[in-house]
N, C-alpha and C positions, 0 to 999 in steps of 0.2 A: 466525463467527456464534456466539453466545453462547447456550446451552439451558436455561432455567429459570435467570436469571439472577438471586441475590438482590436484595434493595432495600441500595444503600449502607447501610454502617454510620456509625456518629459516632466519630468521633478521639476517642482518648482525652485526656484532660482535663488531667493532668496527667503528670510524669516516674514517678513511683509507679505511675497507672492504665497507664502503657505498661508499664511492667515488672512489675504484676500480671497485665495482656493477652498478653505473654508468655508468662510459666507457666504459665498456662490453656493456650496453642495448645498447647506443646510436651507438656502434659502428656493431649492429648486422645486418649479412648481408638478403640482398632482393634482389640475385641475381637468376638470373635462376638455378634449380639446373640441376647436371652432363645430368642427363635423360632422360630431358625436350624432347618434341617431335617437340615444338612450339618455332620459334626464335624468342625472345625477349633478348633486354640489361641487363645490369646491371640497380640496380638505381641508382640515382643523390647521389653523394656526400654532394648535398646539403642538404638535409635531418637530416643529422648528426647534423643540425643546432640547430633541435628541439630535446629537449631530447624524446624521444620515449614513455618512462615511464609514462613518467609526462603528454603527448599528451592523452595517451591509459584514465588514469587517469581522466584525464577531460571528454572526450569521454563518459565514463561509467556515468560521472555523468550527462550532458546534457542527456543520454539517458534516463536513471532513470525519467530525470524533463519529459520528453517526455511522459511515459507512464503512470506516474500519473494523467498528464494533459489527456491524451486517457482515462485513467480509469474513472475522475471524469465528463469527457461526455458521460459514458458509451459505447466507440468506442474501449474500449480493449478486444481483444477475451480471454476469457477463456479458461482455458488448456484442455477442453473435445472439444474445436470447431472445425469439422472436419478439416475444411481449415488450424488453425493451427498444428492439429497432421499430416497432410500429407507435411509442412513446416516441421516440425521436422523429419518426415521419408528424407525427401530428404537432410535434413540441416545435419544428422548424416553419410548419405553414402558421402556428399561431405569433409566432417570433416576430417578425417582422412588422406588425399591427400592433406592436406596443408602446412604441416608441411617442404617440403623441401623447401618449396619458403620464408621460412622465419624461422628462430630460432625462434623467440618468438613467434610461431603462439602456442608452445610447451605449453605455460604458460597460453594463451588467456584462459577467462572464457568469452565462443562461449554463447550467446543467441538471440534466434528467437521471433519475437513477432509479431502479426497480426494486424492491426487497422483499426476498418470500415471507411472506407473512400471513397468518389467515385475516388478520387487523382489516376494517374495511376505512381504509383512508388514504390521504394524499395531502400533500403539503407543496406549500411554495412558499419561501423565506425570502427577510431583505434580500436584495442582490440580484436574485431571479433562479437559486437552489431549489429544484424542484424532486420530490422522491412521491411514488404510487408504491403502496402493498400489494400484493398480488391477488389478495381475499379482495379488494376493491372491484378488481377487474374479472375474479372469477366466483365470486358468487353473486354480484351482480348482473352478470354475463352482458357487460357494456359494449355496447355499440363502437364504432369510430367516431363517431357525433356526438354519441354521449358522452364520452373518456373526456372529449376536446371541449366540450361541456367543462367536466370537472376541472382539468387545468386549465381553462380560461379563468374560470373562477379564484381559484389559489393565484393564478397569475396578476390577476385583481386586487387581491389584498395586496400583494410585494408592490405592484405597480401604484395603487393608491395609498400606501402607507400607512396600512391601517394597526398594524404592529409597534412602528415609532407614533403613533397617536396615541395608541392603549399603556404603551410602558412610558409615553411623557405624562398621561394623565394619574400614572400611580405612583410615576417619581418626581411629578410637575415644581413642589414644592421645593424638592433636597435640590434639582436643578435651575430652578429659575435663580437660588441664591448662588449658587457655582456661576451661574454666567453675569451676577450682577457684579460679581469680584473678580470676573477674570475677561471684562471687556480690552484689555489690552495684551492678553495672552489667554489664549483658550485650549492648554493642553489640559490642565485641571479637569475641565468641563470632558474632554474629549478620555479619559480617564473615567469618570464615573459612569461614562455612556457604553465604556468596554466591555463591563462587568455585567451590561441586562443581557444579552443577547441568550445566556442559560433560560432564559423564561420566554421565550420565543417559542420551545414547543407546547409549552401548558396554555399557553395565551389564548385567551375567549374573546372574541370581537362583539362588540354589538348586533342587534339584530338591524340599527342603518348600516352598519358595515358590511352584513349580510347580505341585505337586499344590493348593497351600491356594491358588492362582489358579486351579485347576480346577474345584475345590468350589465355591465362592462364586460365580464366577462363571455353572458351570451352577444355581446356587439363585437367582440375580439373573433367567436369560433365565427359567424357568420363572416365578416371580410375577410375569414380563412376557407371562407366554401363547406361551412360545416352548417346542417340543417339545423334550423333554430327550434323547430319543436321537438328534437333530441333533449332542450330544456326542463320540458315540461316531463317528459318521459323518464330523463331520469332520476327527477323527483318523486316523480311515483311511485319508480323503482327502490329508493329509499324507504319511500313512505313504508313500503310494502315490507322493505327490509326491518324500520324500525317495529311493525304490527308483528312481526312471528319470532321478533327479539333472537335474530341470529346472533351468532358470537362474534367478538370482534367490534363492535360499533364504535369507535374510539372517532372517526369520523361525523356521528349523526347526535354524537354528545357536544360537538359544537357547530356544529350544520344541522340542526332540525329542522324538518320535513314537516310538509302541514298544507291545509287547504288555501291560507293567506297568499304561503307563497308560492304556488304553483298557479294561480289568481290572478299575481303580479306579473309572475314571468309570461301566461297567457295572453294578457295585455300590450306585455312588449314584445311578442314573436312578430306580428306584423310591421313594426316598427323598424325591424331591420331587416326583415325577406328581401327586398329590393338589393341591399349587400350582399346577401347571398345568394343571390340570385344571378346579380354581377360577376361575384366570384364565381360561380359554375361558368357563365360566358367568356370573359378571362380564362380559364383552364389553369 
């Protein structure tokens, strides 16, 4: 199901207006916007490597193979399942708050998708493909503040692009020389970019990518009306999860839990109270 789905665009017009349409995607910024409450960077220049387009693109279709594969072992929740219409409640009030962390979040076709699983994880891919395991939500026994916690966070990495940063900086070389050879026609380039999107779900971000998906993300649930010490909480919960080594951790093997950053997030819960604070008044 598709969340605030834009109105098609119109094809470009000509070979020029595709490869001005180009430069524009890959040159689109992820930086913090004016407002932000939470200090975070810019992102990496290096990003630009991948075209963005073409990344989001592949994205969508490894997801697609994903949920077919869910559906045909009957692990895909149906759109009446409570657990995924209260995803969607929360996926919708966090929607709309994304849009200054990124121009293109403007065009993303946003979807949520549940899959039984005991796995305790969640993801969110270029584009704004977002899928939770169901071991996430139920043996953690998450909150609605919590949950909106974790996909603000996943929404963070898509929204800051922290995926085309990690696969430009391991393919940085093979593409830097594709775009030094194809500044006058960039399908070549837009071709080698097709084929990373497979390593999208193995992909380990850094631990600044970590923290800068912790920030943003707890500054996304609060201007959605979600309590920001649900942050801190459900770190805990993790921590707590990763200390009695439930099964399933496939989440906390690239999200770890720990005294640092539950520290950090303490630090910036009052930082954004007044957003959510707002947002309770707003309704």
């Amino acid at each position: 199901m598709c969340l605030f789905c834009p109105a098609p665009s119109v094809a470009p017009s000509s070979p020029w207006s595709a490869r001005r349409a180009f430069l524009l995607a890959a040159g689109a910024s992820a930086a913090a916007p004016v407002l932000a409450q939470v200090e975070v960077g810019s992102a990496s220049s290096l990003r630009k490597l991948v075209p963005a387009e073409t990344l989001e693109n592949s994205a969508a279709q490894q997801y697609q193979q994903m949920l077919q594969q869910a559906k045909a072992k009957r692990a895909l929740a149906p759109s009446d399942h409570p657990q995924l219409q209260r995803l969607h409640a929360i996926a919708k009030r966090l929607i709309p708050h994304t849009m200054p962390w990124n121009d293109r979040a403007k065009q993303w076709r946003w979807e949520v998708n549940l899959i039984g699983s005991s796995q305790i994880n969640a993801f969110c891919m270029p584009g704004g493909k977002i899928a939770f395991y169901t071991g996430i939500l139920d043996q953690l026994k998450l909150t609605d503040d919590e949950t909106a916690m974790i996909m603000g966070h996943e929404m963070a990495h898509a929204l800051r692009e922290h995926a085309r940063e990690r696969i430009a900086k391991t393919q940085g070389t093979n593409l830097a020389l594709r775009l030094g050879s194809q500044l006058l026609g960039l399908g070549d380039l837009g071709q080698a970019a097709a084929g990373l999107g497979g390593q999208l779900l193995t992909l380990q971000f850094s631990r600044s990518d970590e923290t800068d998906a912790d920030l943003v993300g707890l500054e996304l649930a609060a201007r959605a009306g979600y309590q920001p010490s649900a942050a801190v909480s459900l770190w805990q919960k993790m921590g707590n999860a990763s200390g009695s080594k439930q099964g399933g951790l496939a989440f906390l093997s690239t999200h770890p839990s720990g005294p640092a950053r539950i520290r950090e997030l303490e630090v910036n819960v009052p930082k954004v109270q007044g957003l959510y604070e707002a947002a309770r008044r707003n309704g």
